[in-house]
C-alpha positions as CSV (number, residue, x, y, z in Angstrom):
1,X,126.5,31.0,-128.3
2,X,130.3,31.0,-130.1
3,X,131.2,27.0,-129.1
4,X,131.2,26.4,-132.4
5,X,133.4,28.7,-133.3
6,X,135.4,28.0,-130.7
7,X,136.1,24.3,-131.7
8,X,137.1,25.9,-135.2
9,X,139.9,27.5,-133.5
10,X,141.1,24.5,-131.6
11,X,141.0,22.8,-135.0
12,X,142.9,25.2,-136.8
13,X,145.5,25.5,-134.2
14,X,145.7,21.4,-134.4
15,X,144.6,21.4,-130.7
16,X,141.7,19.6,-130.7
17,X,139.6,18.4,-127.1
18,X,141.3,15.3,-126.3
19,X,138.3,12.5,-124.7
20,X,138.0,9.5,-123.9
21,X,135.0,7.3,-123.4
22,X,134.1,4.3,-121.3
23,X,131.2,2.5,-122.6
24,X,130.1,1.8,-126.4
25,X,126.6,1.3,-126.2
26,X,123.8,2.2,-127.2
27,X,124.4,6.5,-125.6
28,X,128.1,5.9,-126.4
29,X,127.8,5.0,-129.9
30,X,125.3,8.0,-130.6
31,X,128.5,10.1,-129.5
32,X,130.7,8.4,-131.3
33,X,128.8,8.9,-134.5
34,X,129.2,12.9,-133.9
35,X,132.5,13.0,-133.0
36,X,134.3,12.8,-136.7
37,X,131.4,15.6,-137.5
38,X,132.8,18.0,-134.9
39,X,135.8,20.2,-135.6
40,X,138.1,20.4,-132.8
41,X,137.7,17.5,-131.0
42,X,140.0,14.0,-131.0
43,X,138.1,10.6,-129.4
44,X,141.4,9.6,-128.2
45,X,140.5,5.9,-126.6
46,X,137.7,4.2,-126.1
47,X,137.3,1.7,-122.9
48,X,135.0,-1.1,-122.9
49,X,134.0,-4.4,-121.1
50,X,133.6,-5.6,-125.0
51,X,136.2,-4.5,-127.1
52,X,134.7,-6.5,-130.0
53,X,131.4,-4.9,-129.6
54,X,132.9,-1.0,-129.2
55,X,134.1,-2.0,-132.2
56,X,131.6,-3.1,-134.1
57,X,129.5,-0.2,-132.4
58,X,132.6,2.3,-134.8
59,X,131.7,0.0,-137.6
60,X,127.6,0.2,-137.6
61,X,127.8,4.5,-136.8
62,X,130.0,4.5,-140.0
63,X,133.6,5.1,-139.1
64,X,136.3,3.8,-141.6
65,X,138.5,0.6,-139.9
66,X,141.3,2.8,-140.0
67,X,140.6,5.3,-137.6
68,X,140.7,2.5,-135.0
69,X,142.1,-0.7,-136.4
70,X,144.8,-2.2,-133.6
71,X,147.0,1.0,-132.2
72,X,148.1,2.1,-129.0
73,X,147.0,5.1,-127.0
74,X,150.2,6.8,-127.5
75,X,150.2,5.8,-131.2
76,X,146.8,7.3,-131.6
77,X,146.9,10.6,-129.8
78,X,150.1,11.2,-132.3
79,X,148.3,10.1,-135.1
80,X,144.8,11.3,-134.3
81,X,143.3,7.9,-134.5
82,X,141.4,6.0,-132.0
83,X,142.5,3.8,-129.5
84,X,140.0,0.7,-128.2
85,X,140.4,-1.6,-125.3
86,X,139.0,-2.9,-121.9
87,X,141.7,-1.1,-119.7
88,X,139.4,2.0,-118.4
89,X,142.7,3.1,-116.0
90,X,144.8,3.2,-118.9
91,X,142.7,5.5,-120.3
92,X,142.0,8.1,-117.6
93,X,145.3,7.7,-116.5
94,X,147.1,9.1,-119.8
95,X,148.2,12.3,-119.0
96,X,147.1,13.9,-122.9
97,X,143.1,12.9,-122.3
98,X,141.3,15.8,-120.8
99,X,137.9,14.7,-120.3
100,X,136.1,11.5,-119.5
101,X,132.7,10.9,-121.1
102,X,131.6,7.9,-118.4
103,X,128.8,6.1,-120.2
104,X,128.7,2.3,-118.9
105,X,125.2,3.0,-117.6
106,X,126.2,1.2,-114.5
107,X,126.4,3.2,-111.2
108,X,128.7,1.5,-109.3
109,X,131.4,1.2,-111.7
110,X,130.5,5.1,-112.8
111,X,131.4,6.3,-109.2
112,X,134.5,4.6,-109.2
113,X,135.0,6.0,-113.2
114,X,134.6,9.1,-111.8
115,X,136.7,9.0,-109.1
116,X,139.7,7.5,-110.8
117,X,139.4,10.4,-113.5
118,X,139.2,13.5,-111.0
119,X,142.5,11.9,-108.9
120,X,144.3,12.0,-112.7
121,X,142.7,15.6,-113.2
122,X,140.5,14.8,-116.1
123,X,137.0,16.4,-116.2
124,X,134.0,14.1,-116.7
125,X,130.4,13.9,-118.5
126,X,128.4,11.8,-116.5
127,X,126.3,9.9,-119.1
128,X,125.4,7.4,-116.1
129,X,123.0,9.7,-114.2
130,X,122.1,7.1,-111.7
131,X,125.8,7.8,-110.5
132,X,124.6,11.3,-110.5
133,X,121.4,10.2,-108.6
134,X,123.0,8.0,-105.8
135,X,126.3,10.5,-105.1
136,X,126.1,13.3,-107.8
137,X,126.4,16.4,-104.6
138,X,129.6,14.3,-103.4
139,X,131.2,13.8,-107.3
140,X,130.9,17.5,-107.9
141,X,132.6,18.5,-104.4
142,X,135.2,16.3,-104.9
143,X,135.6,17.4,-108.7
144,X,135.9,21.1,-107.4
145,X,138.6,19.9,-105.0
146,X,140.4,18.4,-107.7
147,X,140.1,21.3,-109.9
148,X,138.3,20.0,-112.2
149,X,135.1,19.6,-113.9
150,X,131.8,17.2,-112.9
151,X,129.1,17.7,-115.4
152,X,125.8,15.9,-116.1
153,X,125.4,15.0,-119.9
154,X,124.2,17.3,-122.5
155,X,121.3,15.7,-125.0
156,X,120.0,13.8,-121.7
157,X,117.0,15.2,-120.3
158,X,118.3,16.0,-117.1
159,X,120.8,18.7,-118.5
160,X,118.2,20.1,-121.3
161,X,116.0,20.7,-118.0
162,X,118.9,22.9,-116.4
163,X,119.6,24.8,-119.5
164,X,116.0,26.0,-119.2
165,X,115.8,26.6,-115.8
166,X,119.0,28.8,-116.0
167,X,117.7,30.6,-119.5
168,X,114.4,31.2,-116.9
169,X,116.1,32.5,-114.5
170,X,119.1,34.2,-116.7
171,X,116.3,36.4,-118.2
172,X,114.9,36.9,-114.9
173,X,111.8,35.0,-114.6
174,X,111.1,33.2,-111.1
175,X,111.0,29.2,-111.9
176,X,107.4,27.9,-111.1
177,X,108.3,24.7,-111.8
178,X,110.4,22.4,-114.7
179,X,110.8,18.6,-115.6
180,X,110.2,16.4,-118.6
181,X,107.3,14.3,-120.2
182,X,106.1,10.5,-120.2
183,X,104.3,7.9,-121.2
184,X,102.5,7.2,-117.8
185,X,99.7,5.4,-115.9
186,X,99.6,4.3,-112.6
187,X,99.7,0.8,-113.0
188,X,103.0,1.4,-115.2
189,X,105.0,1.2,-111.8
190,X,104.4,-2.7,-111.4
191,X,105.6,-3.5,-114.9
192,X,108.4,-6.1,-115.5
193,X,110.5,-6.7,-118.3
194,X,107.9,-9.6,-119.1
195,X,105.0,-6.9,-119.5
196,X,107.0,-3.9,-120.7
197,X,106.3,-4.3,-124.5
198,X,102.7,-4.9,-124.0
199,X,102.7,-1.0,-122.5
200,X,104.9,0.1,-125.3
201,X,102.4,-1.3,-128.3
202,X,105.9,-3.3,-129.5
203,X,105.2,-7.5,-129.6
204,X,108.5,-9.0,-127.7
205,X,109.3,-10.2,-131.3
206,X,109.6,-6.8,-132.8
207,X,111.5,-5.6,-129.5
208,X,114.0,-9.1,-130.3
209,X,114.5,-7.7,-134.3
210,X,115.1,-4.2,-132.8
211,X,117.6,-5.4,-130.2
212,X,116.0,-3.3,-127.4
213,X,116.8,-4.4,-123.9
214,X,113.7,-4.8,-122.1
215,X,114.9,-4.2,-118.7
216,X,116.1,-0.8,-119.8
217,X,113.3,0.5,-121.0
218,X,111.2,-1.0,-118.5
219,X,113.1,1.1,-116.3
220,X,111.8,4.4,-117.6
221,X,108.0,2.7,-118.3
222,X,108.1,2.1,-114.1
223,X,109.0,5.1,-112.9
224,X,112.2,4.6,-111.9
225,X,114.4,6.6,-115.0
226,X,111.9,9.8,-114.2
227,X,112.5,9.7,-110.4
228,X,116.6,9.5,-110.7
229,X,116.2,12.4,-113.6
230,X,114.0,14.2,-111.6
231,X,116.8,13.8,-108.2
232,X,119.6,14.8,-110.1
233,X,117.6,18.3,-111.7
234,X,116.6,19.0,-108.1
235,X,120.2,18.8,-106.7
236,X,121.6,21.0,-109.7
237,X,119.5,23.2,-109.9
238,X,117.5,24.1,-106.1
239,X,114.3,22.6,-107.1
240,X,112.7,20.2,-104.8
241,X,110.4,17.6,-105.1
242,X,106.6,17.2,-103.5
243,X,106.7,15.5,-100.3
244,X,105.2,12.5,-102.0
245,X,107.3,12.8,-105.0
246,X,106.1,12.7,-108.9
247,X,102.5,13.0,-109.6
248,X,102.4,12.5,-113.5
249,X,99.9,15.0,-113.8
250,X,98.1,14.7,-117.3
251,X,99.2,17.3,-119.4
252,X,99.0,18.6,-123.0
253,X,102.3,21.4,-123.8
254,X,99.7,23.9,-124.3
255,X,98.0,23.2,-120.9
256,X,101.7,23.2,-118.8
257,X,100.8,26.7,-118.1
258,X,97.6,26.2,-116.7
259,X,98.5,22.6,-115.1
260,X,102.2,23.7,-113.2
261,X,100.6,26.1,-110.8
262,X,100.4,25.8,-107.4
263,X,96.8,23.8,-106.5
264,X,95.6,27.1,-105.1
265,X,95.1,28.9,-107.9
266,X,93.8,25.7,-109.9
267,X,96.5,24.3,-110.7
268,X,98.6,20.9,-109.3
269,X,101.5,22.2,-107.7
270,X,102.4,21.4,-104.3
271,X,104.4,24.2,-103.9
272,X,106.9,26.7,-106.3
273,X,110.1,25.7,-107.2
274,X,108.6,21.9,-107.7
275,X,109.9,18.9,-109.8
276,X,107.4,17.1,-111.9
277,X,107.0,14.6,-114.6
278,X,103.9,15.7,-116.7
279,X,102.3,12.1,-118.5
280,X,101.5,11.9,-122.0
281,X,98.3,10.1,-121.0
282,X,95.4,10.6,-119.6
283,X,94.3,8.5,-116.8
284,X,91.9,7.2,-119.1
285,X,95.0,5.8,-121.2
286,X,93.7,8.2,-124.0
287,X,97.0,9.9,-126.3
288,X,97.2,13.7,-125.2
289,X,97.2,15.5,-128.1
290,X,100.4,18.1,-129.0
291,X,102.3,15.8,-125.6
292,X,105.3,16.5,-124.7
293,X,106.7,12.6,-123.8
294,X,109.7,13.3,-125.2
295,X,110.9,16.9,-124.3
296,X,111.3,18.6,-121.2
297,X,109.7,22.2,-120.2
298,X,110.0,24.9,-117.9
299,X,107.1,27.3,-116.4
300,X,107.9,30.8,-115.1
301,X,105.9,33.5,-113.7
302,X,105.8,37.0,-115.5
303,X,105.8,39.4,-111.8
304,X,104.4,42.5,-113.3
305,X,101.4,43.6,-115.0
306,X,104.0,45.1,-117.8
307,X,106.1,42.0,-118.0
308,X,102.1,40.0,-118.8
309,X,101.3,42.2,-121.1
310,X,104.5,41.0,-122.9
311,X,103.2,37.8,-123.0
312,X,100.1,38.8,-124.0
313,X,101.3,40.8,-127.2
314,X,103.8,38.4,-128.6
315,X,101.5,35.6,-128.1
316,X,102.7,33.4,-125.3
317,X,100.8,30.8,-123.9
318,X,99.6,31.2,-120.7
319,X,97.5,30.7,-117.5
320,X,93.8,32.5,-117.5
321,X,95.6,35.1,-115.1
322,X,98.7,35.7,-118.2
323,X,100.8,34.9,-114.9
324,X,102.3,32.2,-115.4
325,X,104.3,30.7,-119.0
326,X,105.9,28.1,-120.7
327,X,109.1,27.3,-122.6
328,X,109.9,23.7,-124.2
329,X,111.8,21.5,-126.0
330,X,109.4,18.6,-127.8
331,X,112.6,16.2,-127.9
332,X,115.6,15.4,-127.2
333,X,117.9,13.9,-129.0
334,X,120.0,11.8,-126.5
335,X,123.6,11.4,-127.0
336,X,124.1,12.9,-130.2
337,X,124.1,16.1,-128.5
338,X,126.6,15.2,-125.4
339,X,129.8,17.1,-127.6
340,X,127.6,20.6,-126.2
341,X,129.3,19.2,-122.6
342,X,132.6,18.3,-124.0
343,X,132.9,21.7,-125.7
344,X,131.2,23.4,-122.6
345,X,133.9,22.0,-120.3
346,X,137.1,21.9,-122.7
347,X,136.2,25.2,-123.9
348,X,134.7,27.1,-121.4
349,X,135.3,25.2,-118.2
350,X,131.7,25.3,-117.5
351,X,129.3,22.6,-116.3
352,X,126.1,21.3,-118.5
353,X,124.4,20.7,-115.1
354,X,126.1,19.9,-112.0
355,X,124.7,19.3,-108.6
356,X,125.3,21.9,-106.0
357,X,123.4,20.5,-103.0
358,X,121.4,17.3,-102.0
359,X,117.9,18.4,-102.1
360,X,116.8,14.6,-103.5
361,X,116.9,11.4,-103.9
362,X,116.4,8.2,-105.8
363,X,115.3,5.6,-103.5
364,X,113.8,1.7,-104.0
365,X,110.2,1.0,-103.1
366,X,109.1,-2.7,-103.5
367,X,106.9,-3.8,-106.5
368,X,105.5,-6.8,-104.7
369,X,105.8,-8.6,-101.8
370,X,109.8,-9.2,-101.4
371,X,110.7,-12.5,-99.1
372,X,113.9,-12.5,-97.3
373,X,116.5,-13.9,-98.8
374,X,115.3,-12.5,-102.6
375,X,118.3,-10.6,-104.0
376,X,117.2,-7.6,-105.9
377,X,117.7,-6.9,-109.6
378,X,117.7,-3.0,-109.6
379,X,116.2,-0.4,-111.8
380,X,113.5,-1.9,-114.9
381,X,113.7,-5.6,-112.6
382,X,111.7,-7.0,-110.5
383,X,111.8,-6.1,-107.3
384,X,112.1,-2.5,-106.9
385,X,111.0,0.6,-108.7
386,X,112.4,4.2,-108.0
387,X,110.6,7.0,-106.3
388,X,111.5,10.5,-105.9
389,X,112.0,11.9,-102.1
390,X,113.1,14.9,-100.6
391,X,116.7,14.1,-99.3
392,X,115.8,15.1,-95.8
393,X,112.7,12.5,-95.4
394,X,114.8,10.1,-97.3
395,X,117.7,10.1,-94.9
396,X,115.3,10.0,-91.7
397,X,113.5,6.6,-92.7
398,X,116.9,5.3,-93.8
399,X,115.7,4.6,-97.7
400,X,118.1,2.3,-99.6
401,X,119.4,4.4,-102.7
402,X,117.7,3.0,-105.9
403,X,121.7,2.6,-107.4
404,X,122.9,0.0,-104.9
405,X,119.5,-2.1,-105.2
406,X,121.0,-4.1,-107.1
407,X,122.5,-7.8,-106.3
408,X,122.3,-7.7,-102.9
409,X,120.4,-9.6,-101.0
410,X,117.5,-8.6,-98.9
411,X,117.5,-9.5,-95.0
412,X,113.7,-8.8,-94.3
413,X,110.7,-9.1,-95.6
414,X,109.0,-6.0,-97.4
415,X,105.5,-5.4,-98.6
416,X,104.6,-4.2,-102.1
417,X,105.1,-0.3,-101.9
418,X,107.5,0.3,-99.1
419,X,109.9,2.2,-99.5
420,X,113.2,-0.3,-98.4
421,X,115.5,0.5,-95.8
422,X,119.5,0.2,-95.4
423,X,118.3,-2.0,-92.8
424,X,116.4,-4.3,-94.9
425,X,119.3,-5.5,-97.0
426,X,123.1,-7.1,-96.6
427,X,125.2,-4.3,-98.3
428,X,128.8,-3.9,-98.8
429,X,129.6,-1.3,-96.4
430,X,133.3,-1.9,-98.1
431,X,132.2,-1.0,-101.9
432,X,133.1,2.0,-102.9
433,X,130.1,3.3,-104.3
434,X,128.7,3.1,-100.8
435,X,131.4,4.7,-98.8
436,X,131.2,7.4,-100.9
437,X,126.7,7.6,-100.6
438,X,127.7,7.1,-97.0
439,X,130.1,10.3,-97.0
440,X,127.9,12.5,-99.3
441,X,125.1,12.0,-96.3
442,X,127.3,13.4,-93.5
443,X,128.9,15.5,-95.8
444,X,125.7,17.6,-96.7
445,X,123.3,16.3,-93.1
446,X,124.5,16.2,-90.1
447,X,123.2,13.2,-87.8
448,X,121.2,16.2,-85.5
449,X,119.4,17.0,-89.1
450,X,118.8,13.9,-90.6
451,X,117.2,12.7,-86.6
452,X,115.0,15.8,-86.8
């Protein structure tokens, strides 16, 4: 409630929160448009594969040349300017930046972001939350060990859904179930980048002018964005998935009540404490009016007829029984909103979402027919689309992780919607980002429990 007053102090005091950022794209640059907006808080270096493009990313969000025009790290954390280059281990290596905003977007490298930041004791925002998806139970142990902080990004989805489940269950309502909206029909999880704009109502000439990158957002049209969301809310905050993961049930805000119940009592639960992605559609394809494709949501359950009655008296929308409510946010506003985790952490030494088991998992099912020998192209491609799993089934069949199907090559045949295997593919055991998937699974299920 007092961060912002909070950051006034560090300002006054000239001790601002000292970050650095790696990746200036599209989530970085919405950031980095906030930051000189912010009291108490010094961007201190920015690492990126482009320096020219981090660059011109500073230029287009409005920042004047000479807050990052050639200097060195040292140069600018003396002279509270900004520091841009490609060398990501200079930057989490300096010993005056605190905390790491990782946003390249790309898992692999992320893990090994991450990694390199907690051995230099530097907190980190973990923009990349397929990083989060493929080994976030492992990142945050590790983080702990290193006494430091591991946080999932504010202003993303995935951390707007934990705030609500923790303001549900702060106030001391049980959490039927939470998750987010989208635009979603069943066919959606064959699109391609080739069919992506079609879905979208954009022409590919429009999505050219607007510089979108269609493999991206095919990646959230698919499936495959919601089901790596939907892991890494389930392994912060103890909610768990349906056995055959996200339903997309149709769904209006003001029928979430009515439509997050268990199926029992009429509504589409499979059981309390679930995950789900509510569409914006109906299967039709018809608009839902008052939808809530951007936002995210929360339904709790008011225990006592006196605690109803509440509901019932300062107008609350409910189930037919007044059980069971809803609270929501209609959007959210991406990351433009990620300085609530860098004051969270620098501040208060608190988390924005963090995982604290493996109850999920993100895992690669095939779009079509895959040959042997095909390499896979990863999330928004394809080859593969994400689907949610409980952690436990995953780890018996041996899924692949959606976050390392990507440029490898596969080694069997698989048929259009199979979930693929370890077994089906040539990995790396080497890479790190798979040593460390590898030790998060016997870290957190022991052989005896995954055979079981």
């Amino acid at each position: 409630m007092n961060l912002y007053a909070k950051l006034q102090e560090r300002e006054a005091q000239s001790k601002p929160l000292r970050v650095g950022i790696i990746g200036a794209g599209k989530f970085g640059a919405m950031y980095i448009a906030q930051v000189p907006r912010t009291p108490g808080v010094h961007l201190a270096g920015i690492a990126d594969l482009s320096p020219a493009n981090a660059r011109a990313s500073l230029e287009r969000v409005g920042w004047k040349a000479e807050q990052y025009a050639a200097v060195s790290l040292d140069a600018a954390l003396k002279e509270r300017r900004t520091h841009v280059s490609d060398d990501w281990h200079a930057l989490v290596a300096h010993p005056a930046v605190e905390i790491v905003v990782e946003a390249t977007g790309n898992p692999i490298a992320a893990v090994e972001h991450a990694l390199a930041a907690f051995r230099n004791g530097k907190h980190v925002v973990m923009v990349t939350v397929e990083a989060d998806a493929l080994c976030g139970p492992l990142l945050a142990k590790k983080a702990r060990e290193a006494g430091v902080v591991y946080s999932l990004a504010y202003g993303d989805q995935p951390a707007i859904i934990c705030d609500l489940v923790d303001w549900a269950r702060a106030a001391g309502f049980p959490v039927v179930a939470a998750g987010r909206g989208h635009k979603w029909l069943p066919h959606f999880a064959q699109s391609t980048p080739e069919t992506v704009w079609g879905y979208y109502g954009l022409t590919p000439e429009q999505a050219r002018v607007g510089g979108l990158n269609p493999k991206m957002f095919n990646s959230f049209l698919d499936g495959s964005k919601p089901a790596i969301e939907a892991t890494a809310v389930c392994n912060a905050t103890g909610l768990t998935p349906a056995p055959e993961g996200l339903a997309y049930p149709p769904a209006s805000i003001e029928d979430l009540p009515m439509v997050m119940r268990p199926k029992p009592e009429g509504g589409q639960l499979h059981h309390k404490g679930q995950i789900e992605v509510v569409s914006s559609l109906d299967r039709d394809g018809q608009a839902i009016p008052y939808d809530i494709r951007f936002g995210v949501w929360v339904v709790f359950e008011g225990e006592s007829d006196y605690i109803r009655r509440c509901f019932m008296e300062y107008g609350v929308r409910t189930d037919p029984s007044g059980r069971y409510a809803a609270m929501y946010k209609r959007w959210h506003l991406i990351g433009l909103e990620v300085g609530i985790s860098v004051a969270s952490i620098g501040l208060r030494g608190e988390p924005t979402g963090c995982a604290t088991g493996f109850r999920a998992d993100a895992v690669a099912s095939a779009k079509r027919d895959l040959k042997a020998g095909e390499i896979l192209d990863g999330e928004g491609g394809y080859t593969v689309v994400g689907r949610l799993m409980p952690a436990a089934d995953s780890l018996r069949a041996g899924a692949l992780p959606l976050g390392l199907a990507q440029q490898v090559k596969l080694v069997n045949p698989v048929k259009a919607g199979r979930v693929l295997c370890w077994a089906d593919v040539a990995h790396d055991s080497g890479a790190e980002a798979v040593r460390v998937r590898r030790e998060m699974e016997s870290a957190f299920f022991s052989p005896k429990q995954r055979a079981a």
